[in-house]
PDB file of N, CA, C, O and CB in Angstrom:
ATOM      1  N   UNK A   1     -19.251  96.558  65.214  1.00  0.00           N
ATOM      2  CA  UNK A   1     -19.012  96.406  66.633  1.00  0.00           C
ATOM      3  C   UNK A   1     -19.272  94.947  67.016  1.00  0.00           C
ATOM      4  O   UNK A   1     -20.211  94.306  66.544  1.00  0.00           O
ATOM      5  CB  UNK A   1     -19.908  97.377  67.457  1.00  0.00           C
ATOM      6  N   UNK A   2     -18.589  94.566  67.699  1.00  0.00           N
ATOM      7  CA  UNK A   2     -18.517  92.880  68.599  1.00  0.00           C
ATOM      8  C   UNK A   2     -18.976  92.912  69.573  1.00  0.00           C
ATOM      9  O   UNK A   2     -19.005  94.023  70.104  1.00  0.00           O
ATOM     10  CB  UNK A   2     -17.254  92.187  69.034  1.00  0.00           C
ATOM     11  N   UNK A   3     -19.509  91.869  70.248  1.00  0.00           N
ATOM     12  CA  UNK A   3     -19.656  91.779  71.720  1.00  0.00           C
ATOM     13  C   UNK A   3     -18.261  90.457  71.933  1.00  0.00           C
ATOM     14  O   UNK A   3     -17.519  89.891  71.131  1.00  0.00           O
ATOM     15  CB  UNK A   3     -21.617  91.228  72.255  1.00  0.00           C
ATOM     16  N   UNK A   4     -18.392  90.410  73.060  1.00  0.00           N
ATOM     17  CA  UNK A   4     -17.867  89.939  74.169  1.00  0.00           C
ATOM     18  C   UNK A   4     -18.207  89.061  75.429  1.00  0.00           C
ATOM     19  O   UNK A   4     -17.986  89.555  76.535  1.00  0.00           O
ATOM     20  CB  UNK A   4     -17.606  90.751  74.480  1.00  0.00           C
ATOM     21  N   UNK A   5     -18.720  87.816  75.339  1.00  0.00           N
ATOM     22  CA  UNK A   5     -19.457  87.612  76.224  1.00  0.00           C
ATOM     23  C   UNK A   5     -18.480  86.994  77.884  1.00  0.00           C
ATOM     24  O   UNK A   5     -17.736  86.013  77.872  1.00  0.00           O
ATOM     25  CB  UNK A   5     -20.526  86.613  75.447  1.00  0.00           C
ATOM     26  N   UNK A   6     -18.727  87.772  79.013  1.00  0.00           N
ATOM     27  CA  UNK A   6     -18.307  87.430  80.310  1.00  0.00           C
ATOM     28  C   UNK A   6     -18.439  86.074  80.800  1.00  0.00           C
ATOM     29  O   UNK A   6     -17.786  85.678  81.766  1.00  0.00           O
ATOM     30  CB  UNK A   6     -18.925  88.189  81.138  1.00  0.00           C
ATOM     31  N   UNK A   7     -19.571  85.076  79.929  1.00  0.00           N
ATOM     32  CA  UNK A   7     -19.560  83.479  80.485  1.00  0.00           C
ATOM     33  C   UNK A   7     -20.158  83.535  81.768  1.00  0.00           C
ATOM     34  O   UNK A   7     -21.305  83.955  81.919  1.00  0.00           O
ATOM     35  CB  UNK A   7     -18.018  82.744  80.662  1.00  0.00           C
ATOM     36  N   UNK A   8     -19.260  83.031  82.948  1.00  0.00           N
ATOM     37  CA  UNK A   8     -19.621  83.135  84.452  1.00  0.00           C
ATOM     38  C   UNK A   8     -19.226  84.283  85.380  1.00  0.00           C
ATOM     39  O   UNK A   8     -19.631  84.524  86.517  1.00  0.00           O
ATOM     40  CB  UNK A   8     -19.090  82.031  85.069  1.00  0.00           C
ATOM     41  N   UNK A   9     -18.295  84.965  84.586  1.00  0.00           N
ATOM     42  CA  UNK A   9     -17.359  85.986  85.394  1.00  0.00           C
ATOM     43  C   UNK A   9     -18.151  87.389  85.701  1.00  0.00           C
ATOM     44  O   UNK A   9     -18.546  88.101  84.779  1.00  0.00           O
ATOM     45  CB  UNK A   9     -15.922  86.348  84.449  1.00  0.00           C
ATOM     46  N   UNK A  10     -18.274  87.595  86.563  1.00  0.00           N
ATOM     47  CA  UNK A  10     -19.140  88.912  86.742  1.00  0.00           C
ATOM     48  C   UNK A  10     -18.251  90.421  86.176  1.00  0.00           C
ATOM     49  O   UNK A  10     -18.746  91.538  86.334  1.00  0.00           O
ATOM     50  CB  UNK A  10     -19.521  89.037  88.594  1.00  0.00           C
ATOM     51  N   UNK A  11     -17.151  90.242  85.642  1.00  0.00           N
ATOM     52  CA  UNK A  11     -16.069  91.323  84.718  1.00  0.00           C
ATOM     53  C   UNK A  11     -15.289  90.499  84.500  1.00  0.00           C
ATOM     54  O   UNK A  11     -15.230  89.301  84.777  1.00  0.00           O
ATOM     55  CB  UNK A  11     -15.296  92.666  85.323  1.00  0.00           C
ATOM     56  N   UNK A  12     -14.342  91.517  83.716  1.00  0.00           N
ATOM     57  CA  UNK A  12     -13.564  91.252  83.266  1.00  0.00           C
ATOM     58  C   UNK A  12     -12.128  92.384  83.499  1.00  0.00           C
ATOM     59  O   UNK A  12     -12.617  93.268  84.203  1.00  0.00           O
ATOM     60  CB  UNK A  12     -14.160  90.970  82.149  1.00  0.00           C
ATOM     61  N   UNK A  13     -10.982  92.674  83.306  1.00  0.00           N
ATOM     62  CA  UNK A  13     -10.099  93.764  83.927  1.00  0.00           C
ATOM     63  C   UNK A  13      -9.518  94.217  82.212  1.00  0.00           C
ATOM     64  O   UNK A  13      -9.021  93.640  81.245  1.00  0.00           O
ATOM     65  CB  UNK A  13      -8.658  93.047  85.343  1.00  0.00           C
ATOM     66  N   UNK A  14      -9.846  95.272  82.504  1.00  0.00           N
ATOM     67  CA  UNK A  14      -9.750  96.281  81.240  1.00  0.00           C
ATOM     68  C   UNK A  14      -8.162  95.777  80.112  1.00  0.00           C
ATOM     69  O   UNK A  14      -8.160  95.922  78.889  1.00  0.00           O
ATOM     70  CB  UNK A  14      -9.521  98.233  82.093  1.00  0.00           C
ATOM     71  N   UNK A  15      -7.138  95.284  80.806  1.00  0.00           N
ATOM     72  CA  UNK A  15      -6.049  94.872  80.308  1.00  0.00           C
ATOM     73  C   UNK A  15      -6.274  93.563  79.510  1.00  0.00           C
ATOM     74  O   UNK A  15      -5.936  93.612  78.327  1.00  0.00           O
ATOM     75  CB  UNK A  15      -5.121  94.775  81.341  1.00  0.00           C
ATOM     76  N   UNK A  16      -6.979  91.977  80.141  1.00  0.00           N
ATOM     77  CA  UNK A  16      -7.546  91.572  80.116  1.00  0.00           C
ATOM     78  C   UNK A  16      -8.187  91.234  78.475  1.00  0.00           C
ATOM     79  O   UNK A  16      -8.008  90.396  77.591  1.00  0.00           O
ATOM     80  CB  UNK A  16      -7.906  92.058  81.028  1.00  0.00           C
ATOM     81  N   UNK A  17      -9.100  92.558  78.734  1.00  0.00           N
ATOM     82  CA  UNK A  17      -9.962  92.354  77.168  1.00  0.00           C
ATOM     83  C   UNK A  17      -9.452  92.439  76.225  1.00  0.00           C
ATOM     84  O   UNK A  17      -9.767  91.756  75.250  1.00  0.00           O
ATOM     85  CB  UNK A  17     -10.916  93.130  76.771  1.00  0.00           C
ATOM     86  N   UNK A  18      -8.398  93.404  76.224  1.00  0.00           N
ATOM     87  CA  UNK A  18      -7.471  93.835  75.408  1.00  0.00           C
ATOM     88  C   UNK A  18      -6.305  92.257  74.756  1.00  0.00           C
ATOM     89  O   UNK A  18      -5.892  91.951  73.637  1.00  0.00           O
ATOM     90  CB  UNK A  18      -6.661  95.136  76.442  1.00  0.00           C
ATOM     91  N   UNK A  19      -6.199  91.831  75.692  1.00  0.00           N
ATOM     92  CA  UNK A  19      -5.114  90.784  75.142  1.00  0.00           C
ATOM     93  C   UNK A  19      -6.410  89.692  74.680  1.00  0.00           C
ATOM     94  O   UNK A  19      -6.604  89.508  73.479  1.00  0.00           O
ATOM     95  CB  UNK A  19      -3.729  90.074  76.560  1.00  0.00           C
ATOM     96  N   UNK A  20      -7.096  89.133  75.501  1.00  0.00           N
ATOM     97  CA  UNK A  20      -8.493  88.017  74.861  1.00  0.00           C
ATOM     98  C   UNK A  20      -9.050  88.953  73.591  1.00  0.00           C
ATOM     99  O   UNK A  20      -9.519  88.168  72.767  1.00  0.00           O
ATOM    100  CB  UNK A  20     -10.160  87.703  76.309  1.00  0.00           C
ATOM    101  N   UNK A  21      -9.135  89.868  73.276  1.00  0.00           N
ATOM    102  CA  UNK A  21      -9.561  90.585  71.935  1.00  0.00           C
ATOM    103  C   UNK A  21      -8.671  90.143  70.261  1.00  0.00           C
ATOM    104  O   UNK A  21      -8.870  90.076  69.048  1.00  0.00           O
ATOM    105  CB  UNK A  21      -9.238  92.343  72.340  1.00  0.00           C
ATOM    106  N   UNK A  22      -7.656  89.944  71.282  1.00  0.00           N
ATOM    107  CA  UNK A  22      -6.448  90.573  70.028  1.00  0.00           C
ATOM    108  C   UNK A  22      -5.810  91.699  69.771  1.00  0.00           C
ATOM    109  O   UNK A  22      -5.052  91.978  68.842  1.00  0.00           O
ATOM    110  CB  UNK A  22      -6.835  90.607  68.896  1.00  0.00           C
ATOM    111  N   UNK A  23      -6.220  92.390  70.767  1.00  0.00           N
ATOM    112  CA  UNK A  23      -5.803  93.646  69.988  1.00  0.00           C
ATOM    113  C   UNK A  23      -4.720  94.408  70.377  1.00  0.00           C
ATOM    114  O   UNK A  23      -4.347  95.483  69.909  1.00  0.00           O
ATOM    115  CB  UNK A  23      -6.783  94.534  69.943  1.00  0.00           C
ATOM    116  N   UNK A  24      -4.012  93.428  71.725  1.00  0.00           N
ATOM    117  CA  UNK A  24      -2.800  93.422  71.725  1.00  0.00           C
ATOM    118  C   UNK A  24      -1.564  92.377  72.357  1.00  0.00           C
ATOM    119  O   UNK A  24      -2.142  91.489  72.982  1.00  0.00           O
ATOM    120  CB  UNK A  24      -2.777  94.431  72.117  1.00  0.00           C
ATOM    121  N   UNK A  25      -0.190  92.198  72.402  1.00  0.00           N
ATOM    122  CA  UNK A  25      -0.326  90.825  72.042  1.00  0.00           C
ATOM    123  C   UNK A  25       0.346  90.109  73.389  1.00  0.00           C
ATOM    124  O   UNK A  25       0.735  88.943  73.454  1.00  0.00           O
ATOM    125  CB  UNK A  25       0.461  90.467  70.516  1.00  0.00           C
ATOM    126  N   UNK A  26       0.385  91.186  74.526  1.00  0.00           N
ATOM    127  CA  UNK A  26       0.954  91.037  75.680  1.00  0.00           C
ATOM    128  C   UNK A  26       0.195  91.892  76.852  1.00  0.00           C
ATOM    129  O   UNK A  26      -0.372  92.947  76.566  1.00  0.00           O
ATOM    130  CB  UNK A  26       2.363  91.390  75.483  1.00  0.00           C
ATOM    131  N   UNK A  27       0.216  91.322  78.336  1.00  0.00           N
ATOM    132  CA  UNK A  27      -0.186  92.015  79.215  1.00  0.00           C
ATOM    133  C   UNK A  27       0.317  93.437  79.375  1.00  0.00           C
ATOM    134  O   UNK A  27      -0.377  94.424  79.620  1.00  0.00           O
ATOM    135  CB  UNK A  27      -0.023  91.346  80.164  1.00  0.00           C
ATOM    136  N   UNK A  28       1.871  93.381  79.169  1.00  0.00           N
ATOM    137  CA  UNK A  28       2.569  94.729  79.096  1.00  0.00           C
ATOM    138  C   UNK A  28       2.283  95.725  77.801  1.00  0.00           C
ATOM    139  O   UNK A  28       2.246  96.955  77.809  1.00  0.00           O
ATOM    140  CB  UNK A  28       4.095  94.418  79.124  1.00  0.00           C
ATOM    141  N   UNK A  29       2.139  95.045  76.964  1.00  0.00           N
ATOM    142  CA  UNK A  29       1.258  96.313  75.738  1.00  0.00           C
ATOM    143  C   UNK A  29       0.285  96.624  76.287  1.00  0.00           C
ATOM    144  O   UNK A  29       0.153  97.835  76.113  1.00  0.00           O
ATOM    145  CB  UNK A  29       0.655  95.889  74.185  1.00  0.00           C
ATOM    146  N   UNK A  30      -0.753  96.117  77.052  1.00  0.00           N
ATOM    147  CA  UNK A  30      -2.187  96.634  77.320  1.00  0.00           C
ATOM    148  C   UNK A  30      -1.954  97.520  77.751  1.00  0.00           C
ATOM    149  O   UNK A  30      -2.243  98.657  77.381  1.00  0.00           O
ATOM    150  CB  UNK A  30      -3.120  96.052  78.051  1.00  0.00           C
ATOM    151  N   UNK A  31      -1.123  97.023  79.017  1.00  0.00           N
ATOM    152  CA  UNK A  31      -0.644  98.626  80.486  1.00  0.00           C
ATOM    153  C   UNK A  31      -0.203  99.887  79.539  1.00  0.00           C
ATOM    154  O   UNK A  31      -0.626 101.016  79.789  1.00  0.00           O
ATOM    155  CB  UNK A  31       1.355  98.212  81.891  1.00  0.00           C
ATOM    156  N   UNK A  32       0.724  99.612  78.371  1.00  0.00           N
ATOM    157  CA  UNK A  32       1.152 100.913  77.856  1.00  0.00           C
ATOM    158  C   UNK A  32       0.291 101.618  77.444  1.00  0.00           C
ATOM    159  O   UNK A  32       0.132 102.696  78.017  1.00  0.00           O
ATOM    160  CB  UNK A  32       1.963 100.910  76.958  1.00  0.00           C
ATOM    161  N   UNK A  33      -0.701 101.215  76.137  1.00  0.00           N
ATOM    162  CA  UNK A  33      -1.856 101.631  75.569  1.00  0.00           C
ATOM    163  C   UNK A  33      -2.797 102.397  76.515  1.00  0.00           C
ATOM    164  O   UNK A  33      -3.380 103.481  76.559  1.00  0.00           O
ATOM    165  CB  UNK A  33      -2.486 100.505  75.022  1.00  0.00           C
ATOM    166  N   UNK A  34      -2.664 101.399  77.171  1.00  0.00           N
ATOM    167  CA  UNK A  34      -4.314 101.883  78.083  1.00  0.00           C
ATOM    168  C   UNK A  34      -3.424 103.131  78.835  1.00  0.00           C
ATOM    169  O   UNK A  34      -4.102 104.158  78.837  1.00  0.00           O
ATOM    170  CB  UNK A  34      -5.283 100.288  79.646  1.00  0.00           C
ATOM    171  N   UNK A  35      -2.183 103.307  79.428  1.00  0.00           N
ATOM    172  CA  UNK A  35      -1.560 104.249  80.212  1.00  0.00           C
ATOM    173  C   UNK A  35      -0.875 105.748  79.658  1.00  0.00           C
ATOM    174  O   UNK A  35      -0.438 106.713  80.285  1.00  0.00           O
ATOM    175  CB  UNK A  35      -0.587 103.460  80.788  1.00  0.00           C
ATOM    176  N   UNK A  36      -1.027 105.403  77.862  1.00  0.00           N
ATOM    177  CA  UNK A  36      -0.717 106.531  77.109  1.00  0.00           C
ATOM    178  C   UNK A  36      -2.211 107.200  76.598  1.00  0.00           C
ATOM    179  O   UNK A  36      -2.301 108.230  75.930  1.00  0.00           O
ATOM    180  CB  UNK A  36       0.309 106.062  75.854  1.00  0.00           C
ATOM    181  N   UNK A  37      -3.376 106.354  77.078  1.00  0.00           N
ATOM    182  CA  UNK A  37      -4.801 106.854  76.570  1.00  0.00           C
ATOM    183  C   UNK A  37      -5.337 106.620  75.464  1.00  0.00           C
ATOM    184  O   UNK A  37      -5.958 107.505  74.876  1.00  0.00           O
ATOM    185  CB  UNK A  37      -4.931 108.024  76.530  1.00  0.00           C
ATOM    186  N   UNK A  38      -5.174 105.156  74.879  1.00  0.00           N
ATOM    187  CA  UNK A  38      -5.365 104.733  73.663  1.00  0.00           C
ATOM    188  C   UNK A  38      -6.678 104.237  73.722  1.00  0.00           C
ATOM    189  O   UNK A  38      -7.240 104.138  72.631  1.00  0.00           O
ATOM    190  CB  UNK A  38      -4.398 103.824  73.208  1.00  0.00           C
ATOM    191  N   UNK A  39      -7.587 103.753  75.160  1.00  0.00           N
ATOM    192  CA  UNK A  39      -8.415 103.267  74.798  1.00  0.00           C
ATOM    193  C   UNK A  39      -8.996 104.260  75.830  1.00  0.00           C
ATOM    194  O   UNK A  39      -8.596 105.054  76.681  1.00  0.00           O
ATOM    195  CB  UNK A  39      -8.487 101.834  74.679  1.00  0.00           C
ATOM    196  N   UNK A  40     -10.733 103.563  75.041  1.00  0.00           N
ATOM    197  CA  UNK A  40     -12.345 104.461  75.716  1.00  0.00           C
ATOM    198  C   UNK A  40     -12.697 103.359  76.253  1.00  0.00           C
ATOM    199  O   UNK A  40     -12.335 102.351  75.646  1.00  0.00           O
ATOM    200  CB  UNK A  40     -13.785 105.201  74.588  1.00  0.00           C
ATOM    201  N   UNK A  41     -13.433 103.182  77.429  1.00  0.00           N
ATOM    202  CA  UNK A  41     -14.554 102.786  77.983  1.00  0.00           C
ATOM    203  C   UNK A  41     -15.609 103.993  78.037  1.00  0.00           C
ATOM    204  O   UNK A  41     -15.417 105.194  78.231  1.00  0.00           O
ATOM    205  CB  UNK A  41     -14.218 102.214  79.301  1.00  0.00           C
ATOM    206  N   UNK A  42     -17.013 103.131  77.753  1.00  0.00           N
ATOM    207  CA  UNK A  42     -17.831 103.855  77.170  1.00  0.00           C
ATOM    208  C   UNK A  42     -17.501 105.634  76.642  1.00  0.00           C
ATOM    209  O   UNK A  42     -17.999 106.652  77.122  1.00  0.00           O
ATOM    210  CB  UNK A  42     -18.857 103.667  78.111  1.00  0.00           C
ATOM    211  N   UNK A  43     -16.657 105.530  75.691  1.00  0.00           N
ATOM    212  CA  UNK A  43     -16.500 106.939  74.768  1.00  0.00           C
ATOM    213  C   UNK A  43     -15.558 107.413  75.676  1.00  0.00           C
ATOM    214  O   UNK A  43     -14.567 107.621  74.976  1.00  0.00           O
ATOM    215  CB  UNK A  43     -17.921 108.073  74.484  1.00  0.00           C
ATOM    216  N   UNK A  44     -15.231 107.766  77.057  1.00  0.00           N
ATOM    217  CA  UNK A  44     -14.279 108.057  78.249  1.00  0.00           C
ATOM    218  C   UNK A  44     -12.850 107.385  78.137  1.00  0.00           C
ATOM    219  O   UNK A  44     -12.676 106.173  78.014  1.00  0.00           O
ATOM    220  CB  UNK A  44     -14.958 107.530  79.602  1.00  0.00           C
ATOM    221  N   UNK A  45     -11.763 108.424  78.202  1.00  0.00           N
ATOM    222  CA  UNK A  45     -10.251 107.899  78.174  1.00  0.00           C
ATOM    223  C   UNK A  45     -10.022 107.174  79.686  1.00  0.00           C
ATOM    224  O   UNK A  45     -10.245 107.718  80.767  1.00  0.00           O
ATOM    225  CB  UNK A  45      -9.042 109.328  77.910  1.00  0.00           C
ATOM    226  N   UNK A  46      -9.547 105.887  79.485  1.00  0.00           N
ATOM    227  CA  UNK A  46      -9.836 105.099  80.186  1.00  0.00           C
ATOM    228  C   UNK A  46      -8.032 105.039  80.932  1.00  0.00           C
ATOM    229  O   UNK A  46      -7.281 104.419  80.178  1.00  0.00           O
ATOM    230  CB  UNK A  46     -10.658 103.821  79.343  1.00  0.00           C
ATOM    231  N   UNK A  47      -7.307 105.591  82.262  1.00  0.00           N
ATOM    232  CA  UNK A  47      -6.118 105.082  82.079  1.00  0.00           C
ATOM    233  C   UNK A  47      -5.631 104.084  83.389  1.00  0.00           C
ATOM    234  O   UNK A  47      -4.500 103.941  83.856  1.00  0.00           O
ATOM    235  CB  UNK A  47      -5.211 106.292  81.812  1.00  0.00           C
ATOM    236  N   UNK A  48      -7.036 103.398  83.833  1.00  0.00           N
ATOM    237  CA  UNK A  48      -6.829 102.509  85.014  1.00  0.00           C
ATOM    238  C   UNK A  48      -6.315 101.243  84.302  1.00  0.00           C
ATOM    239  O   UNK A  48      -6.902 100.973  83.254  1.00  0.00           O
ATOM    240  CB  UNK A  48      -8.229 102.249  85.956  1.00  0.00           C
ATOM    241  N   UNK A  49      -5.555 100.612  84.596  1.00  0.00           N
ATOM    242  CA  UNK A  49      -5.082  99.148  83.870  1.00  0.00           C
ATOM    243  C   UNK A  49      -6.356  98.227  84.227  1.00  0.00           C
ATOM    244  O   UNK A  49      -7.129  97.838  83.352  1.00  0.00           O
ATOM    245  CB  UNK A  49      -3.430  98.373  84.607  1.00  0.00           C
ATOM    246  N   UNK A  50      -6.503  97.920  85.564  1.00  0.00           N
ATOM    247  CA  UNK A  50      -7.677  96.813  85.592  1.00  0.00           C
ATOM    248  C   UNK A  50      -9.000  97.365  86.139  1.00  0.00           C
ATOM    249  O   UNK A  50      -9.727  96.951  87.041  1.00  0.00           O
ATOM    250  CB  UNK A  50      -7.266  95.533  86.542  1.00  0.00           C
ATOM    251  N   UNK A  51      -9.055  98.003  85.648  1.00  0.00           N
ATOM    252  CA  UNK A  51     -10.441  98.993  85.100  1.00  0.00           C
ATOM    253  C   UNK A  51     -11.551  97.492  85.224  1.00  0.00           C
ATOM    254  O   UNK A  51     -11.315  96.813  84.224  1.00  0.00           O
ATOM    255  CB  UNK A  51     -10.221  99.913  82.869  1.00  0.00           C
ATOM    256  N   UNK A  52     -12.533  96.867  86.021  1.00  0.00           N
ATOM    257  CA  UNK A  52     -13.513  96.247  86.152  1.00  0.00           C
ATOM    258  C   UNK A  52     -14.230  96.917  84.949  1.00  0.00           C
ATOM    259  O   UNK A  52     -14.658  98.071  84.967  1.00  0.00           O
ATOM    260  CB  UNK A  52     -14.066  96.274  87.519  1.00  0.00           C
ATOM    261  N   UNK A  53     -14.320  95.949  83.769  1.00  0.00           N
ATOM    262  CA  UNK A  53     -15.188  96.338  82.800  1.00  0.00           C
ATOM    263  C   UNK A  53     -16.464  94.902  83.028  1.00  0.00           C
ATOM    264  O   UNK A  53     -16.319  93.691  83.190  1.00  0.00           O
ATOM    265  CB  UNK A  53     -14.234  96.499  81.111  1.00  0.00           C
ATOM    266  N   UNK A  54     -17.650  95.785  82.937  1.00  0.00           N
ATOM    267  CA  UNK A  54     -19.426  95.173  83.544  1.00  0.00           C
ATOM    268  C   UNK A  54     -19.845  94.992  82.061  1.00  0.00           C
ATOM    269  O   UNK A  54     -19.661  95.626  81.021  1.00  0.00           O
ATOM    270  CB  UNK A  54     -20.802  96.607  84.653  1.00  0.00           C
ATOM    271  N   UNK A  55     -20.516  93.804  82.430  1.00  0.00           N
ATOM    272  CA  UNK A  55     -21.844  94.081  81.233  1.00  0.00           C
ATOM    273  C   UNK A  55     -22.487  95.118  80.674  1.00  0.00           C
ATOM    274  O   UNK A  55     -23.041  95.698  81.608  1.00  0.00           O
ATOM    275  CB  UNK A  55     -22.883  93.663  81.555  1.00  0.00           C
ATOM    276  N   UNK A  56     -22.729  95.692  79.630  1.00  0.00           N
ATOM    277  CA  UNK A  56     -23.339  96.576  79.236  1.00  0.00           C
ATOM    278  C   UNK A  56     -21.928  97.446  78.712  1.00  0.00           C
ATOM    279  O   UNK A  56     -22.029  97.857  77.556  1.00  0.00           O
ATOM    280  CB  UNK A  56     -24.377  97.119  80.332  1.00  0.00           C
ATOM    281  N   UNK A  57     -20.837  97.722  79.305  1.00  0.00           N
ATOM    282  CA  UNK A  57     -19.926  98.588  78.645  1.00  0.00           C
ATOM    283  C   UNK A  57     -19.351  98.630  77.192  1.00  0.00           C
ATOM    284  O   UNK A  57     -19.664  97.543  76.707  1.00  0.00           O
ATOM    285  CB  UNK A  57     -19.004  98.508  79.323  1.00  0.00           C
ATOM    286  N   UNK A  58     -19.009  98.990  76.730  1.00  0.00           N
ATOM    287  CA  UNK A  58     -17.999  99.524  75.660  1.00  0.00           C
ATOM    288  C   UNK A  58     -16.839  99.794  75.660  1.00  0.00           C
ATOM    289  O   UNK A  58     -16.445 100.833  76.188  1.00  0.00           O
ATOM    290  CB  UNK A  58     -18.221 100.406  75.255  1.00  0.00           C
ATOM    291  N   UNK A  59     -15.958  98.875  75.033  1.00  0.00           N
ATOM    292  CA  UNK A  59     -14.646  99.650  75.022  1.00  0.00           C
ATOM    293  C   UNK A  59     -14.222  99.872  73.374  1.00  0.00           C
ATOM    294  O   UNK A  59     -14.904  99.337  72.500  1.00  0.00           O
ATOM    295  CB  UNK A  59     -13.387  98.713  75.928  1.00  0.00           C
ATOM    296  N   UNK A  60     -13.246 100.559  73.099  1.00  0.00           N
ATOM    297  CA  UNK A  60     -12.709 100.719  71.973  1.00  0.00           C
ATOM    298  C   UNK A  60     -11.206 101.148  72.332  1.00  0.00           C
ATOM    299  O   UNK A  60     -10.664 101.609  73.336  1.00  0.00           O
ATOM    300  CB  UNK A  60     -13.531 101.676  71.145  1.00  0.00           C
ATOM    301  N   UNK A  61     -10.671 100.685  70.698  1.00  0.00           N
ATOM    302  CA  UNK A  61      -9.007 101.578  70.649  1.00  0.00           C
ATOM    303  C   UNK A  61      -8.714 100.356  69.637  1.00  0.00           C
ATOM    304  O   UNK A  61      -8.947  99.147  69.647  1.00  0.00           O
ATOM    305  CB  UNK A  61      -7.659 101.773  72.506  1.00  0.00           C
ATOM    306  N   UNK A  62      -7.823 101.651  68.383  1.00  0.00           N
ATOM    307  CA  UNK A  62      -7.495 101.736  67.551  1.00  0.00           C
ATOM    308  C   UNK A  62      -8.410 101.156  66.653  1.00  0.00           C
ATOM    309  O   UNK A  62      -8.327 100.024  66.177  1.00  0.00           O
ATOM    310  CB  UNK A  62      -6.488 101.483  67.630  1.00  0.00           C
ATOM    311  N   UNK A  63      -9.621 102.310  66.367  1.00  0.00           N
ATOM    312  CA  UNK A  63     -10.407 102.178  65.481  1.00  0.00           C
ATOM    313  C   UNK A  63     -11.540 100.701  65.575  1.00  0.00           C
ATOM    314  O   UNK A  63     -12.239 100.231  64.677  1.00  0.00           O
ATOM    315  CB  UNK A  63      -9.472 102.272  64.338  1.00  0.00           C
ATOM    316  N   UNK A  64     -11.379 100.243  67.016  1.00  0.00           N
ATOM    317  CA  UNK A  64     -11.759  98.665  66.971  1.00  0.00           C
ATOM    318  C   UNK A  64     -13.357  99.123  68.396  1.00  0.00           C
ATOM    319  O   UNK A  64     -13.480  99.982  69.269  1.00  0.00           O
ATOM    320  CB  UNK A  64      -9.812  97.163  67.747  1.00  0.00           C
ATOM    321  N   UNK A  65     -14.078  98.187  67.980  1.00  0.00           N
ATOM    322  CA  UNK A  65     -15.098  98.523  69.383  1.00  0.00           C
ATOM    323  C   UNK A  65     -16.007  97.049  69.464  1.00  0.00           C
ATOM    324  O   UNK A  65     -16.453  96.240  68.650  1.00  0.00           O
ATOM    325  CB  UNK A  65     -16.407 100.206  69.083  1.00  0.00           C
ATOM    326  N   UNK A  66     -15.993  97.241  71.169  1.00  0.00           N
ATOM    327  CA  UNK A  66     -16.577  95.498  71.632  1.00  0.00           C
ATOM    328  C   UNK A  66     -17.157  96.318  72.635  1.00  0.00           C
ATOM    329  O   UNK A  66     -16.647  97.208  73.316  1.00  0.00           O
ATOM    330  CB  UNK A  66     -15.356  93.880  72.220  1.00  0.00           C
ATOM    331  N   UNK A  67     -18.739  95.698  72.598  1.00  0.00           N
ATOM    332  CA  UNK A  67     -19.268  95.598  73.703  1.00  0.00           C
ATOM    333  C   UNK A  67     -19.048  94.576  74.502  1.00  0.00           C
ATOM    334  O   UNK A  67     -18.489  93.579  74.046  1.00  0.00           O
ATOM    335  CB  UNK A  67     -20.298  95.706  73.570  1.00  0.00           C
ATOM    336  N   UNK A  68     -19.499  94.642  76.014  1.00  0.00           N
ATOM    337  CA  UNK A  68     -19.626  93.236  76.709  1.00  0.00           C
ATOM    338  C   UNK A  68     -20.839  92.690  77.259  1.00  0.00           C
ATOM    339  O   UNK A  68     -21.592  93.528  77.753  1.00  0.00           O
ATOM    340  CB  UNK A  68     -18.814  93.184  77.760  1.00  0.00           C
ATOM    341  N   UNK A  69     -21.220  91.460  77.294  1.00  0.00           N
ATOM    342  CA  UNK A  69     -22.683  90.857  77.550  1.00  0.00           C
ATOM    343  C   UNK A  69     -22.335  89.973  78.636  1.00  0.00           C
ATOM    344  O   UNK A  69     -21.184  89.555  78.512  1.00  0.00           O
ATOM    345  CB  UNK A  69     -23.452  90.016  76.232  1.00  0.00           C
ATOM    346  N   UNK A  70     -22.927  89.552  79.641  1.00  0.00           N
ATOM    347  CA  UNK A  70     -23.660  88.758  80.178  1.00  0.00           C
ATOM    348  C   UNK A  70     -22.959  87.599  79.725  1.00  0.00           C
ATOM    349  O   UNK A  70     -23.356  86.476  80.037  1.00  0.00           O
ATOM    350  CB  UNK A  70     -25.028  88.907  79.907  1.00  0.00           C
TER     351      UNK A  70
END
């Protein structure tokens, strides 16, 4: 598991992490993924696109998982 660190930003938007991750390679892949239920925030099917992801969360999808810090 990875973290993720937020820098100055108090979140980050669930689509967002997904493309700064890598793990997918366009804003419009995120929306699909995240809108067919590919990813968890904390363990939960996540299908808001800009889902405010906080410090302390978890996300995962496709076998991949990042926390986020501070």
């Amino acid at each position: 598991m990875a973290n993720f660190s937020l820098g100055k930003f108090p979140h980050v938007d669930l689509c967002d992490l997904l493309k700064l991750e890598g793990w997918v390679e366009s804003g419009a892949q995120a929306k699909v993924v995240i809108g067919n239920g590919e990813v968890l925030v904390d363990g939960i099917i996540e299908s808001r696109k800009r889902r405010k992801i906080l410090p302390g969360q978890t996300v995962e999808f496709a076998g991949q998982r990042v926390t986020v810090i501070a």
